[in-house]
C-alpha positions in Angstrom: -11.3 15.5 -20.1 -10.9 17.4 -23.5 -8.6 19.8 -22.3 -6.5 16.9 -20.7 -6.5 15.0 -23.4 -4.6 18.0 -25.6 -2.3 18.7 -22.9 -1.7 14.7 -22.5 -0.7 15.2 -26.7 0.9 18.9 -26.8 3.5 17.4 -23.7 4.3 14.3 -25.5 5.2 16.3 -28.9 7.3 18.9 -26.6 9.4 15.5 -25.3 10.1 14.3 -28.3 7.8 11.6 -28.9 6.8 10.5 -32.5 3.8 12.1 -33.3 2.0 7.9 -33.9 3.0 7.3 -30.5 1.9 10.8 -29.1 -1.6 10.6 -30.7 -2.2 7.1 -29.1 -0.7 8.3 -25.7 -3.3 11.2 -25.3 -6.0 8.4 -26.9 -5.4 6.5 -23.5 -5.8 9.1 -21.1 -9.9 9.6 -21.1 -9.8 6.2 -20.1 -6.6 6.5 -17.5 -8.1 9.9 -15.7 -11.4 8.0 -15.6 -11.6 3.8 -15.4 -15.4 4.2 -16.7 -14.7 5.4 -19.7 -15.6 3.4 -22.5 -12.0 3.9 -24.5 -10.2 1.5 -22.9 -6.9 -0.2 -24.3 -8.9 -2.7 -25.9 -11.0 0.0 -27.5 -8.0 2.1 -28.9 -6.5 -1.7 -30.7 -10.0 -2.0 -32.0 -10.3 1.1 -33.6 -6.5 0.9 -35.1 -7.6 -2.4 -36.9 -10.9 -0.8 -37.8 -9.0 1.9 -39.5 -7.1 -0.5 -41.7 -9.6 -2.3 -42.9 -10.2 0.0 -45.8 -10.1 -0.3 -49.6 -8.9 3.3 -50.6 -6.2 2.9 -48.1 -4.6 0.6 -50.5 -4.4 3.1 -52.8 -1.4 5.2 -50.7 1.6 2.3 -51.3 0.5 1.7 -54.8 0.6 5.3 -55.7 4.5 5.4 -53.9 5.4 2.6 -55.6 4.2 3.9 -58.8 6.1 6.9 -58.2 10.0 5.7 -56.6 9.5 3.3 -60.2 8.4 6.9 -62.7 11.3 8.8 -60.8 13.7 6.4 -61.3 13.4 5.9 -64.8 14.0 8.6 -65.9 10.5 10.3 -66.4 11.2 14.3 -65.4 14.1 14.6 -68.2 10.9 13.3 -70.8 9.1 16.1 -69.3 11.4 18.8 -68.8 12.4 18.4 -72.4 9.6 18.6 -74.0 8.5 21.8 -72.3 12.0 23.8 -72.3 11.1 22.9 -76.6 8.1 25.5 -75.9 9.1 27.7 -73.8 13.0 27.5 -74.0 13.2 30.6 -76.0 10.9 33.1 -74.2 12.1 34.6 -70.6 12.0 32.5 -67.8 10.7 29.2 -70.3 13.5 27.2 -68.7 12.2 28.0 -65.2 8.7 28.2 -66.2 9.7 24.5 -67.8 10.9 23.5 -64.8 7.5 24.5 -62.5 5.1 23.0 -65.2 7.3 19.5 -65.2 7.0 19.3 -61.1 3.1 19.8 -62.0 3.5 16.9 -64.8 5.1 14.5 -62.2 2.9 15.1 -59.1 0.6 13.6 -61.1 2.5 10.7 -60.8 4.1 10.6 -57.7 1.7 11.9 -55.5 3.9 13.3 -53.1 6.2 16.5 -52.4 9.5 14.9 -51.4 9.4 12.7 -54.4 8.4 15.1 -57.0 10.8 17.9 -55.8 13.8 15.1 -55.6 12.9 13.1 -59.4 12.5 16.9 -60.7 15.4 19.0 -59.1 17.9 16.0 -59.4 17.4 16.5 -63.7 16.7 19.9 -63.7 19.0 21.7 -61.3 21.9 20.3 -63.1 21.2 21.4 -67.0 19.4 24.8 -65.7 23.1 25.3 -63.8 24.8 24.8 -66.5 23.0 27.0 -68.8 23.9 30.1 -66.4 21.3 29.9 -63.6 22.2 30.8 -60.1 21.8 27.4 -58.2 20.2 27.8 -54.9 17.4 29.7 -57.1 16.7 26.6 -59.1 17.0 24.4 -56.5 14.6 27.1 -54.7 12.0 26.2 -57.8 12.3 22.7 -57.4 11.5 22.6 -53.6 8.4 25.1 -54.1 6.8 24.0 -57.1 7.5 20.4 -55.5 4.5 20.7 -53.0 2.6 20.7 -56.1 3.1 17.0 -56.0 0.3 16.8 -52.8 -2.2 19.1 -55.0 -2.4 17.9 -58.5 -4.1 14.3 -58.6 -3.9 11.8 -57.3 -2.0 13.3 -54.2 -1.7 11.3 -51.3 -2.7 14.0 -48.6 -6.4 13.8 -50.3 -6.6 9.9 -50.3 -6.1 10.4 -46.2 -8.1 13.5 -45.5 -11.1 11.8 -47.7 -10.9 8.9 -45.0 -11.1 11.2 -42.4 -13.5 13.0 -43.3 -15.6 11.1 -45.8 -15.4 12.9 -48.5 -15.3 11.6 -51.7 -11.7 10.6 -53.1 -12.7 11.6 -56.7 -14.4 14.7 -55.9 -10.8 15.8 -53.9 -9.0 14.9 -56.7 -11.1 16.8 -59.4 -11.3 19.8 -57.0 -7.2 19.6 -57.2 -6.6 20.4 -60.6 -7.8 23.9 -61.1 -6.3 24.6 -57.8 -2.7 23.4 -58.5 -2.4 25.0 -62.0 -3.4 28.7 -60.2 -0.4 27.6 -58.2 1.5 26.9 -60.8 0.9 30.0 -62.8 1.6 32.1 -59.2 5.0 30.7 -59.1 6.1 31.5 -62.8 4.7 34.7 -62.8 7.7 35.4 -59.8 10.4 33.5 -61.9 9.4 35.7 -65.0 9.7 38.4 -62.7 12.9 38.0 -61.7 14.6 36.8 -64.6 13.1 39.5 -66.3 15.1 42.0 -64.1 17.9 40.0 -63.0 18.3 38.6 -66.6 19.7 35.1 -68.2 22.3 33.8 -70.2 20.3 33.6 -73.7 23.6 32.7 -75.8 23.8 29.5 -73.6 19.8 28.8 -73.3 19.3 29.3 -77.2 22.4 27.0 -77.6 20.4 24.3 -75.5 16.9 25.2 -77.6 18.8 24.6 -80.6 19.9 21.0 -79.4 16.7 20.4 -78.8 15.1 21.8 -81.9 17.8 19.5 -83.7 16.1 16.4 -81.9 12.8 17.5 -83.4 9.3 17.7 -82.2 8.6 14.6 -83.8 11.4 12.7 -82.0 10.9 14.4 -78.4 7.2 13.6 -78.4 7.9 10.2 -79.7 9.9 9.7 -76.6 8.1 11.7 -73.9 4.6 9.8 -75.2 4.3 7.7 -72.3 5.7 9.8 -69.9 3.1 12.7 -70.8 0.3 9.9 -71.6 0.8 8.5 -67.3 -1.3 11.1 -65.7 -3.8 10.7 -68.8 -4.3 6.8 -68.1 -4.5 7.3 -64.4 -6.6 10.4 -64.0 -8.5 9.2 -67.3 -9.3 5.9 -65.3 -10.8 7.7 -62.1 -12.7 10.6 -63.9 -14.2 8.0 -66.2 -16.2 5.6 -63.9 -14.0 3.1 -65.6 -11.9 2.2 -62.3 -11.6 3.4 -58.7 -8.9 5.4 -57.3 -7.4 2.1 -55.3 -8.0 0.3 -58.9 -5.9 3.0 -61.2 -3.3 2.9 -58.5 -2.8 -0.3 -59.4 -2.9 0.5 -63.0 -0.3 3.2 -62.3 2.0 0.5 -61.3 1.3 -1.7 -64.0 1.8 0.8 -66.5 5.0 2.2 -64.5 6.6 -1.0 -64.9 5.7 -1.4 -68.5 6.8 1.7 -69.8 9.9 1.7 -67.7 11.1 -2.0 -67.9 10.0 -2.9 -71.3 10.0 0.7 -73.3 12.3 3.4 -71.9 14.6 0.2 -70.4 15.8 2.8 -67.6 14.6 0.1 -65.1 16.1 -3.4 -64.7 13.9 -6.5 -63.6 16.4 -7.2 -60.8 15.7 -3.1 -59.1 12.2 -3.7 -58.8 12.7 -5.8 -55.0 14.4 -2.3 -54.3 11.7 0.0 -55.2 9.1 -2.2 -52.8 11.1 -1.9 -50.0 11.8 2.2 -50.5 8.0 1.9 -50.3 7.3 -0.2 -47.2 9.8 2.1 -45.4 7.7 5.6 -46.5 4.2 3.5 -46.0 5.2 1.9 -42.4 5.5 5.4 -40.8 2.0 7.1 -42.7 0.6 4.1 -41.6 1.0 4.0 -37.9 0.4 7.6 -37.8 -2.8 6.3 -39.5 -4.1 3.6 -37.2 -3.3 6.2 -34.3 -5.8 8.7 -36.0 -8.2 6.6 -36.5 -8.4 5.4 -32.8 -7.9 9.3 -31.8 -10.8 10.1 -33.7 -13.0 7.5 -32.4 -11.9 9.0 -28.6 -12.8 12.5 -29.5 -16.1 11.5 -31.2 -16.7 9.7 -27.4 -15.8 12.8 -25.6 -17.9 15.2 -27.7 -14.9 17.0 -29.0 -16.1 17.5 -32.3 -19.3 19.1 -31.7 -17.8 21.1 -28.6 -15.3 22.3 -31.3 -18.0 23.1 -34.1 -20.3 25.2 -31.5 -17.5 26.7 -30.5 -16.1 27.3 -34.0 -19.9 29.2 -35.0 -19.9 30.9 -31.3 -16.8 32.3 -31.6 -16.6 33.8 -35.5 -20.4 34.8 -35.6 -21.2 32.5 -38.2 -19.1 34.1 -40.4 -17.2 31.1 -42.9 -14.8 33.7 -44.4 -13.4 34.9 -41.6 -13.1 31.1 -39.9 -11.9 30.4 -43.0 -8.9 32.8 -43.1 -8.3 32.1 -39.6 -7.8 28.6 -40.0 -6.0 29.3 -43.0 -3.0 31.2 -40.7 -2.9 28.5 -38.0 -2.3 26.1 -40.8 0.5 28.0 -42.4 2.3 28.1 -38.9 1.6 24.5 -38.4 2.9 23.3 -41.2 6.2 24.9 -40.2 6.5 21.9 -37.5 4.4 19.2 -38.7 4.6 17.2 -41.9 1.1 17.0 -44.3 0.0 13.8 -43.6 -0.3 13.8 -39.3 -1.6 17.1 -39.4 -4.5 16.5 -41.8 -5.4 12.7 -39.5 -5.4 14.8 -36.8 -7.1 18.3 -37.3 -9.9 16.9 -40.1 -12.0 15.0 -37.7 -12.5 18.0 -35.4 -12.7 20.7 -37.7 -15.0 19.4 -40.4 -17.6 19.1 -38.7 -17.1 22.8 -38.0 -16.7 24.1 -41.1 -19.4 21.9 -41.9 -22.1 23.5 -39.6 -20.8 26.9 -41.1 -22.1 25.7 -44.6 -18.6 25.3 -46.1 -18.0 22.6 -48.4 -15.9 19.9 -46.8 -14.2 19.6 -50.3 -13.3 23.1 -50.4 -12.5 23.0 -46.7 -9.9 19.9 -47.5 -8.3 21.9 -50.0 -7.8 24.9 -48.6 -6.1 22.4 -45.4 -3.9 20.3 -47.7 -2.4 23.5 -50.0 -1.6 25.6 -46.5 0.1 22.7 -45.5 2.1 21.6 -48.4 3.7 25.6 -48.1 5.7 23.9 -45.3 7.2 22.0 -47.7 9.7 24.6 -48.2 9.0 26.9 -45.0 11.8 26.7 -42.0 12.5 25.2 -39.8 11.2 21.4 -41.1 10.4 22.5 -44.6 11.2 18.7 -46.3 11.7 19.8 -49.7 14.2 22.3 -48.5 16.4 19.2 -47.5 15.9 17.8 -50.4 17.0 20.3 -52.8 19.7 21.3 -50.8 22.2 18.1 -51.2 21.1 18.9 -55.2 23.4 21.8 -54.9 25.9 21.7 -52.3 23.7 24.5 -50.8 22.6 25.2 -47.0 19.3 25.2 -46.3 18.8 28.4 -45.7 20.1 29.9 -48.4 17.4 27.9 -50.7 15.0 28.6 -47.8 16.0 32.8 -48.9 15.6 32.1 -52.6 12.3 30.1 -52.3 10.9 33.3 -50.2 9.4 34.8 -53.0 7.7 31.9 -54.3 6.6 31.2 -50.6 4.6 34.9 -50.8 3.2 34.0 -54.4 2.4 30.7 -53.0 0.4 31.9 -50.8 -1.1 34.9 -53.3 -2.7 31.4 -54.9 -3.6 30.1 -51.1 -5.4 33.5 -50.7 -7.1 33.1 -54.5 -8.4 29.6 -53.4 -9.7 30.5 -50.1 -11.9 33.4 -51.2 -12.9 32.1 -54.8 -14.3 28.7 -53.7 -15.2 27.9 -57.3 -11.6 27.4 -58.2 -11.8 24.5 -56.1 -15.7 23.5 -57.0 -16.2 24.2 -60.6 -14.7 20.4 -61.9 -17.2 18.8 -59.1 
């Protein structure tokens, strides 16, 4: 029944079907291939509503909305101006400014896509002008982009912690060591190869001047809010003062506030747009959602689970590491073809209670699962951000997807960091 029920799923993907309607396709079929099976149609609508009915779900549109609002108004040119002030002059600052903003905003946004498109659609443009090859920015933008699913609060956590019942806070607290190593991996390649390929400094020290003009004072008078967003919303969670559904609320609040009635980059009469940009992303994630949750209440019937975790410790030895690194492959293939968010409703309530049998930490485990799969982000042939940041430049996708190459392998040098040195992901817990 197991086995059918993957091959009922892998067939329906090969057609063509939406991976929602796929997952609740292969949900049915226990039930079709044997009338006394409990899963019935009934069952699988039950356990879709069940699946809804949870608080930190409500977290997901809020943090969406929070973000379309921030990347509208103008937030990543606050950002990306006050860092190119401190690292303008040295080599690779401006790219280096560029990989630390996309870090800045993901703490807003929450999301790849949205980070790489409010990020690259400000900072391709001035970095062009100053002298930098364009598919190589663009290139920076869609790789330090899936930083947007690792920093806090990222939307891939929110779902695996439903999945898996892990704590949301402890996922976001294990994200932030994790996405700065990534961070620091990608602008150690773009120092590389500005160092040797080289950059117009009469140009860039013109721009550092302009900015030096503004003053200190002035830019961190204007970025204030901008940098202080992440602050207020992590600040909430970390606290105790709020939980994560409650400071996603706050982030909208404050989004509107300091956009509307500060920066006045938004106008009241936008904001109708903004919720239904985020009822069109949430719709998708969320049927994808219910699916899971019925999928995962078929395989706990079947046994898959523990069949998978015996499996998992009969087949490796016992040994975590080398599960571990394992897994870790498979994921970065996957996340070639499949997006973050489907992947992680689907694989997390088989494998966790795997990895947790092995003695791995199922926080550790999550983000080793959502950092292999945000590299798809910007690996062909579905790599998202690479179809975002294309359009930014006039550019095929390919030729970013050859530029972003390197930051792909040093992407994955910080993958490799975070599988092996668990503490990088366990030290803030």
């Amino acid at each position: 029944m197991i086995q059918g029920l993957g091959i009922v799923f892998a067939i329906c993907l090969l057609i063509g079907l939406p991976i929602g309607v796929s997952v609740g396709l292969a949900s049915l079929y226990p039930h079709w291939s044997d009338p006394s099976f409990v899963a019935d149609a009934q069952y699988i609508i039950r356990g879709m509503l069940g699946g809804l009915d949870s608080t930190p779900m409500l977290a997901i549109p809020m943090f969406m909305l929070s973000g379309a609002i921030m990347a509208s108004g103008g937030i990543s040119e606050k950002l990306f101006n006050v860092f190119a002030y401190f690292l303008g002059r040295v080599t690779a600052g401006l790219p280096c400014a560029a990989i630390v903003t996309c870090l800045f905003f993901g703490a807003i946004s929450g999301s790849g896509p949205a980070t790489c498109a409010a990020v690259g659609g400000m900072v391709i443009p001035v970095m062009v002008k100053l002298g930098y090859d364009k598919n190589f920015v663009a290139a920076i933008c869609a790789t330090a982009g899936g930083l947007g699913v690792i920093i806090p609060p990222s939307i891939p956590f929110i779902l695996y912690s439903m999945v898996s019942g892990v704590s949301v806070s402890d996922m976001f607290i294990g994200g932030i060591i994790p996405g700065i190593v990534i961070a620091l991996c990608l602008m150690i390649w773009a120092f590389i190869r500005c160092k040797y390929v080289g950059e117009d400094k009469e140009k860039i020290n013109a721009h550092h001047e302009k900015l030096k003009e503004l003053g200190i004072g002035r830019l961190m008078v204007k970025s204030f809010w901008a940098l202080l967003t992440p602050v207020i919303i992590l600040g909430c969670i970390y606290g105790g003062w709020t939980t994560p559904t409650e400071a996603a609320v706050i982030s909208v609040t404050y989004a509107l506030g300091v956009t509307v009635f500060i920066y006045r980059s938004v106008r009241v009469r936008e904001i109708p747009a903004f919720l239904v940009t985020t009822v069109k992303s949430y719709c998708p994630l969320l049927l994808v959602f219910m699916m899971a949750c019925a999928f995962s209440r078929v395989l706990t019937l079947t046994g898959a689970p523990a069949a998978m975790a015996n499996f998992v410790v009969y087949t490796f030895g016992g040994s975590p590491m080398l599960f571990l690194v394992i897994f870790t492959i498979f994921l970065l293939f996957l996340g070639m073809v499949m997006d973050v968010a489907p992947a992680i409703l689907i694989l997390a309530p088989i494998l966790v209670p795997a990895a947790e049998l092995m003695g791995i930490n199922p926080v550790h485990f999550g983000m080793i699962m959502v950092v292999a799969l945000a590299i798809g982000f910007v690996t062909p042939p579905f790599g998202v951000n690479l179809f975002v940041a294309a359009p930014l430049v006039n550019a095929k996708v390919m030729e970013i997807a050859q530029k972003a190459f390197p930051f792909i392998v040093f992407f994955i040098v910080a993958l490799s960091l975070i599988v092996f040195i668990p503490s990088i992901t366990l030290l803030l817990i």
